[in-house]
N, C-alpha and C positions, 0 to 999 in steps of 0.2 A: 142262648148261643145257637146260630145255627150249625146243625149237625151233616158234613158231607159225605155221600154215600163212597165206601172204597173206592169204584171206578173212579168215582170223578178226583178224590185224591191221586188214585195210579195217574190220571191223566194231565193233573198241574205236574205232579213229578216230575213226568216225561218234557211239559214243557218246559219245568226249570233245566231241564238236562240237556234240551236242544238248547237252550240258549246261555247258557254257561258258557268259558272261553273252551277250545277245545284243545290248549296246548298243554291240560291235566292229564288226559287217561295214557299216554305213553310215558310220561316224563318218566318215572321209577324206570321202567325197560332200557333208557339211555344210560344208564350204569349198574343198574341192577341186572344182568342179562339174560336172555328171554333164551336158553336154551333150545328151541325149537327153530330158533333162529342162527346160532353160531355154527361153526365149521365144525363139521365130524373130520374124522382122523382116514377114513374111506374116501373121503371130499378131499380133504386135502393131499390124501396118495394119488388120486388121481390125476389131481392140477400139477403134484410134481411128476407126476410121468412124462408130462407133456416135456415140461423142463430135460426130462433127463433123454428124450428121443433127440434131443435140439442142442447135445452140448458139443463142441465148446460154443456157445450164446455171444458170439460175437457182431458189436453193430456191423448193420449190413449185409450179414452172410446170410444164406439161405435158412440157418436154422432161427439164427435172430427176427428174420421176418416172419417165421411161423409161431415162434414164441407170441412175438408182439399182435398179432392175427389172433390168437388164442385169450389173449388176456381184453384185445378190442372188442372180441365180443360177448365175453362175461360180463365186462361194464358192461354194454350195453343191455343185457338180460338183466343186470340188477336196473335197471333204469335211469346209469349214468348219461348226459345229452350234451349237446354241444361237443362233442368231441371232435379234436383237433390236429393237425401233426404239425409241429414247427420244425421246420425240413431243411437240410442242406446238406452239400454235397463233397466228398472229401477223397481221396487217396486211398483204398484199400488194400492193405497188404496181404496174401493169402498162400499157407500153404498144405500139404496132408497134413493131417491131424495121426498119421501112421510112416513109421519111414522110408516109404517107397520113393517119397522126395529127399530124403535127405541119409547120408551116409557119412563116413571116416575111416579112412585106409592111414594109419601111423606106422611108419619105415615097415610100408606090405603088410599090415596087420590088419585085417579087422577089427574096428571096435563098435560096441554096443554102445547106440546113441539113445538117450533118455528122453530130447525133448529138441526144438527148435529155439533161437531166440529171435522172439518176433520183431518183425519191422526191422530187418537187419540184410533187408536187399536179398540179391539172388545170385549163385554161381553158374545157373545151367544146367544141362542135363551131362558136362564134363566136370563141372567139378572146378575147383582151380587148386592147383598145386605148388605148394611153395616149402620153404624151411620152415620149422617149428621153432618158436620162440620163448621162454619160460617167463613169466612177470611177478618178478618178486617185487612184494606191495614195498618194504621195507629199503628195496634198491630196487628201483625199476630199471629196465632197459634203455641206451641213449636215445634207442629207436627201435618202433615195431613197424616200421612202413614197409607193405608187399610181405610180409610175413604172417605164417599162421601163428596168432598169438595165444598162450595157452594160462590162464587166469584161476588162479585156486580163491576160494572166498578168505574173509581175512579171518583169523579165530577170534573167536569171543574175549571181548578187553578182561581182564583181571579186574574184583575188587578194590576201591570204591568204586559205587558207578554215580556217572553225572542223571541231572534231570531226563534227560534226551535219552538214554537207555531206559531205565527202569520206569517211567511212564509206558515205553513201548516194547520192551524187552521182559519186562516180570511182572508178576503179578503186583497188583496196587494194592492202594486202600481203597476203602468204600464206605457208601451210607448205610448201607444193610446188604447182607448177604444170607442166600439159603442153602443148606450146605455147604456152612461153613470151615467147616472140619474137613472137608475134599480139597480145598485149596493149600497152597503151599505157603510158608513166610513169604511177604510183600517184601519187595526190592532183591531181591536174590539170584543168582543163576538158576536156570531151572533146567536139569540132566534130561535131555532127549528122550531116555531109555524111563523117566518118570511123564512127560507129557512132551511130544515135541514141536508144540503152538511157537512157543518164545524163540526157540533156536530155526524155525526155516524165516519166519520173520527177518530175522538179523541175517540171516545170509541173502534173502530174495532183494530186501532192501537195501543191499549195498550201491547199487547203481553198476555194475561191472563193464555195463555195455558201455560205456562211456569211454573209457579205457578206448578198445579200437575202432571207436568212432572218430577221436579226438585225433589218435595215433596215424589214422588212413594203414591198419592194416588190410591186409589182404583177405583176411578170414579172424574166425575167433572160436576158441574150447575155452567154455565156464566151467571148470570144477567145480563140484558142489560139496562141501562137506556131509552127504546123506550117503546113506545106501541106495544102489536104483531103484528100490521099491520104492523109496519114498520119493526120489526126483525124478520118475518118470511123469511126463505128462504135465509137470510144471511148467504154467504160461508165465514169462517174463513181466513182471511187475516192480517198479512201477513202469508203466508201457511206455518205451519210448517213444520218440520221434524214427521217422525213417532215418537207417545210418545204411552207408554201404560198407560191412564187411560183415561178410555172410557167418553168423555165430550158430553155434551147436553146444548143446547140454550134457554135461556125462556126471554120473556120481560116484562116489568113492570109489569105489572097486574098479573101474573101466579107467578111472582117471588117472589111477596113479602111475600104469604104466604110462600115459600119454604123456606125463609133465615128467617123467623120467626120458620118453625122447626129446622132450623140450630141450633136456635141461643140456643132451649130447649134443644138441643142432642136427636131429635127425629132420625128414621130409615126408611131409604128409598130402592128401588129400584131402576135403572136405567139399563135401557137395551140399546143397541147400537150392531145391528148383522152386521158385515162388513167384506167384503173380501178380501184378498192378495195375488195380482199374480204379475208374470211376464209380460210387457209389453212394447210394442215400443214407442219412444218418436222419435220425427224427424224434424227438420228444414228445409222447402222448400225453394231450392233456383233456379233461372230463370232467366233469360236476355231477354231483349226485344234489340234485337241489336242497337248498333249505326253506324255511317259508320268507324268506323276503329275498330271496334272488332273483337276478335282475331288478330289483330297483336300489335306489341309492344305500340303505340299512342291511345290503348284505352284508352278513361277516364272513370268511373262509375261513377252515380247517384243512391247510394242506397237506396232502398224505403224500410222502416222495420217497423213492428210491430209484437207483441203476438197474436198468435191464439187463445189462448186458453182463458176459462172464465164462469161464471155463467150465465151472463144475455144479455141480445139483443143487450147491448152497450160494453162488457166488452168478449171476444175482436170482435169490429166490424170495427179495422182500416184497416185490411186485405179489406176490402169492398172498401176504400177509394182510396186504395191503387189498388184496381181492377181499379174504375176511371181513376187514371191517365194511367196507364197500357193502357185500351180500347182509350183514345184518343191519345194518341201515336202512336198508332197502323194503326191510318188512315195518318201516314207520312211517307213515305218511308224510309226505310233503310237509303239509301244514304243522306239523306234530315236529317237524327236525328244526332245535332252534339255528343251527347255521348248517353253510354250505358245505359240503366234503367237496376240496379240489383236488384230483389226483393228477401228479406230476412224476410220470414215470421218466425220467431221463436216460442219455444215452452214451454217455462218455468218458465210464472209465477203462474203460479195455481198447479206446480210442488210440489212436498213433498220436503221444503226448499229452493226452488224458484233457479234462477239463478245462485248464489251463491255456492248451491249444486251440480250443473250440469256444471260447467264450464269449466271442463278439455274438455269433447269434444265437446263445441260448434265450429260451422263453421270456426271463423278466428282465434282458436286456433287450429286447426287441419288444418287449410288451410291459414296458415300464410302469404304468397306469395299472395294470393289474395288481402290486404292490400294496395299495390301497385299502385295499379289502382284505389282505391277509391278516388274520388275530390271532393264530396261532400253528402250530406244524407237529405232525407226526413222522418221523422217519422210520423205515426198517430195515434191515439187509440183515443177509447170513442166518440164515433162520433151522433149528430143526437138523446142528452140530453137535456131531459123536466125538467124542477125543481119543485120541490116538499116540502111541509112540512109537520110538525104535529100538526093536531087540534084536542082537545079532543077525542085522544087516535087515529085518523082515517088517513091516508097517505091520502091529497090533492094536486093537482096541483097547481102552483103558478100564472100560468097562464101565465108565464113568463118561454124564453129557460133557461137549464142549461147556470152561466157563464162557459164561455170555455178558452183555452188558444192556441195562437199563438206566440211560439216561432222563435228567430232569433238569429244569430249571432249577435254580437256588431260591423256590420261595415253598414256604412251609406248607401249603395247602395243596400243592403240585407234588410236592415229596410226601407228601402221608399217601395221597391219592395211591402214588407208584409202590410203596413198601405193602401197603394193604392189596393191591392186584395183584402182586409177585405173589403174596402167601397163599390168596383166595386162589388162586388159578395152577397152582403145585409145578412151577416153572425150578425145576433142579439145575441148581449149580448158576445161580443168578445173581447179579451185585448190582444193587442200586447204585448208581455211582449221578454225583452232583460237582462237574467238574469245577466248579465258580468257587468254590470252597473247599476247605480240608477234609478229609475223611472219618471216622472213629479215631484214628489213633493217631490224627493231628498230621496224617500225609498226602501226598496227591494222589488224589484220583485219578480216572483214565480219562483221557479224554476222548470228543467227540469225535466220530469218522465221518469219514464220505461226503455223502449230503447232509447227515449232520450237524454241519458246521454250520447251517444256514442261523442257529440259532444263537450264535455267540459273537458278540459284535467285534471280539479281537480278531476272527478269522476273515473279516471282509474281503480279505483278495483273491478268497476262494470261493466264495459264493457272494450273497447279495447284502449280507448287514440287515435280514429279518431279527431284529432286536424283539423276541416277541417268546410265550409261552409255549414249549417244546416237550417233547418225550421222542426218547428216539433208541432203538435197539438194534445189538448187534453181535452176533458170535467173534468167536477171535480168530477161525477160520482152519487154522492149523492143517490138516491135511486136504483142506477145502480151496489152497491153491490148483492144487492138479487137475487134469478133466480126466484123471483115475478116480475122483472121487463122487462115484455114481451114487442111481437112488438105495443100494445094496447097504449104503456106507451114511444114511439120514434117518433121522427118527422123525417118523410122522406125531407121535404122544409128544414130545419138546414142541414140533412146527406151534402143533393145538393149544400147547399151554402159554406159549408168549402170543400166539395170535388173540385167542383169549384176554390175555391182559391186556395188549395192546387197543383192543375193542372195548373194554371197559375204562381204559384212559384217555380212548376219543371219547367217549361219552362224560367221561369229566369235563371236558375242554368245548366238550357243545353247552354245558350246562352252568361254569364258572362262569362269575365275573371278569373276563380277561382281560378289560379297559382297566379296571384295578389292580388286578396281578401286575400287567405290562406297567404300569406307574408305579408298583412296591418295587419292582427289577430296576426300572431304571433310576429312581429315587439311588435305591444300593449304590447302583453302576458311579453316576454320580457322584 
């Protein structure tokens, strides 16, 4: 037998090494994660500062363009290309973010105004003056036309509650949960002065504006069931459309004497001075390649959320979505088996939100993209404190916001996400799998925002991507306001769902998802 000297072994070694396939020596780092690669909590305070110089993050405004500037050039350092703006032009409503525009004199009184209602036109720098009206939900008024109309929220309905509440009003079931013992019974009223996520929900969501839009009042006072601490600085959601009667925010304490002049037919003032221009709105979109991009065998992993928002968390999943972005970025082209698409969008704090803007979003206008999509990551609300109300005062709970971790309904997608919650110490988390029942046989939460892109019953809100999905999101709770600074966000939370969310792209580069996407629609079927 002939006998080879070590070198010349070292040296076939090397050539078996060079010619190996080379899509071995990363694969493990695509889910096993490469620490020297992921986001520190220093990294991520700093991307939220940007955020918190820039709120309220409204499309179009000055501070929205320096967000969107900030996150355009990060892609681009992680070595995102192709970057894109799908662009158009809309209406902007605008007014201080402080009450120097906006005031309420009730029969010669001052009152302390908490907040503006957006896109609700403008009175001037006079004000317009008329009689005050009171709107009982239970008997409304024959008419509020040319009157200031003065609108208390409705109270919270009494036990039992239907589907439509208790999906969106209490806590749910779930597929798994970590600190589980900090949440409350599922389906229950949940007392403000214990966490007050559930109770501004039900009052932000009523739609009130509607009321003296419909009405052609002259003006409009929203009572808030809160204390001003807690409803200052609350943007109007869900955003309407432009209405013209100029609306203003008051909470408990301020209101009640107001809806007490209502109720006399005393005469008020209310001023709201606001402006209307022309403005760009625009969806970023970017690729981080993968090794067969641009030719026919690309696959995408779309990473989306809203940019846009009032406060430090709302929207800071563009952040999250930087994460996984940055640790990708330390694997070689060749080494990444698909593409990351990232689709920052721009239209929920829009005048009428998505709904209104839909003809030229991205994959309506760029239909043919669709194609290539094999699966989505979503993220919003990231790196929520929870919060309640004690005599009159917003305190911390001491406890994180609960959060939600969605998943497809197939077994290999949900082990993936239960084992990322545990490894990555994401407190106060719920796997939730809304396609199905929970542990104790009830529903879960369902999907928000953008994503809905992944459930084929919500098509008239986004696009009918029937495809493998994960998608997180805090419940927001004090995270309406643009009171709710970086002071009031936990960078160790941001880290640990970004974390997870980075090791469940790396699931979804590495699955089968031609197979998952035919076990889902088999089900569907």
């Amino acid at each position: 037998m002939r006998v080879r000297s070590a070198a010349a072994l070292v040296g076939l070694l090397a050539s078996a090494c060079a010619e190996a396939p080379q899509t071995e020596p990363h694969r493990a780092q695509l889910t096993d994660l490469n620490p020297d690669w992921t986001v520190t909590e220093d990294e991520a305070y700093a991307w939220a500062s940007v955020k918190n110089a820039n709120l309220p993050t409204l499309t179009g405004s000055p501070e929205w363009q320096r967000y969107m500037a900030f996150l355009e050039a990060k892609l681009k350092g992680y070595g995102a290309v192709d970057l894109f703006r799908n662009s158009w032009t809309f209406e902007r409503w605008d007014t201080t973010d402080d009450p120097t525009a906006w005031s309420l004199t009730s029969d010669g009184r001052a009152v302390r105004v908490a907040n503006y209602g957006a896109y609700s036109g403008s009175t001037g720098a006079d004000g317009v003056t008329a009689p005050l009206i009171y709107y009982d939900h239970d008997d409304p008024p024959a008419s509020i036309k040319d009157k200031i109309v003065v609108i208390p929220t409705r109270p919270h309905p009494q036990p039992p509650y239907d589907d439509d509440y208790i999906i969106n009003y209490t806590f749910n079931d779930y597929e798994f949960a970590t600190n589980a013992e900090t949440l409350q019974a599922p389906y229950e009223f949940v007392d403000p002065a214990e966490t007050f996520t559930f109770d501004i929900w039900w009052q932000l969501a009523q739609g009130l504006d509607e009321i003296p839009a419909a009405g052609e009042a002259a003006g409009a006072v929203i009572v808030y069931d809160m204390a001003f601490d807690r409803t200052q600085g609350l943007y109007t959601f869900p955003v309407p459309t432009l209405y013209d009667a100029p609306t203003l925010i008051l909470g408990r304490e301020d209101g009640a004497g107001v809806i007490a002049d209502a109720k006399a037919g005393k005469t008020a003032t209310l001023r709201l001075e606001a402006t209307l221009k022309p403005a760009e709105a625009y969806q970023l979109i970017a690729y981080l390649p993968g090794k067969d991009y641009s030719t026919p065998n690309d696959e995408q992993i779309v990473l989306v959320n809203h940019t846009d928002g009032p406060s430090i968390t709302q929207d800071n999943g563009a952040l999250g979505l930087l994460a996984i972005v940055k640790y990708f970025s330390h694997i070689p082209q060749a080494h990444r088996p698909r593409t990351l698409t990232i689709y920052l969008d721009c239209r929920h704090y829009m005048p009428g939100m998505e709904r209104e803007h839909n003809e030229p979003a991205w994959l309506n206008r760029h239909s043919e993209a669709r194609e290539k999509i094999a699966a989505v990551v979503q993220a919003e609300h990231m790196g929520e404190m929870d919060y309640r109300e004690v005599d009159g005062v917003v305190e911390p709970t001491g406890l994180t916001e609960q959060s939600y971790l969605w998943s497809r309904a197939h077994p290999q997608l949900i082990e993936a996400a239960i084992s990322a919650v545990r490894k990555h110490g994401w407190s106060r988390a719920q796997v939730a799998v809304p396609e199905r029942p929970g542990i104790k046989g009830g529903l879960q939460q369902v999907w928000w925002g953008v994503g809905v892109i992944a459930l084929p019953d919500r098509c008239e809100v986004w696009h009918c991507l029937d495809v493998p999905a994960y998608g997180l999101g805090g419940f927001l709770g004090h995270y309406w306001s643009n009171h709710a600074t970086i002071e009031r966000w936990s960078k160790t939370l941001f880290v640990s769902q970004a974390l997870t969310l980075t090791e469940l792209t790396g699931v979804l580069m590495t699955a089968d998802l031609k197979a998952i996407t035919g076990d889902l629609r088999a089900k569907e079927g």
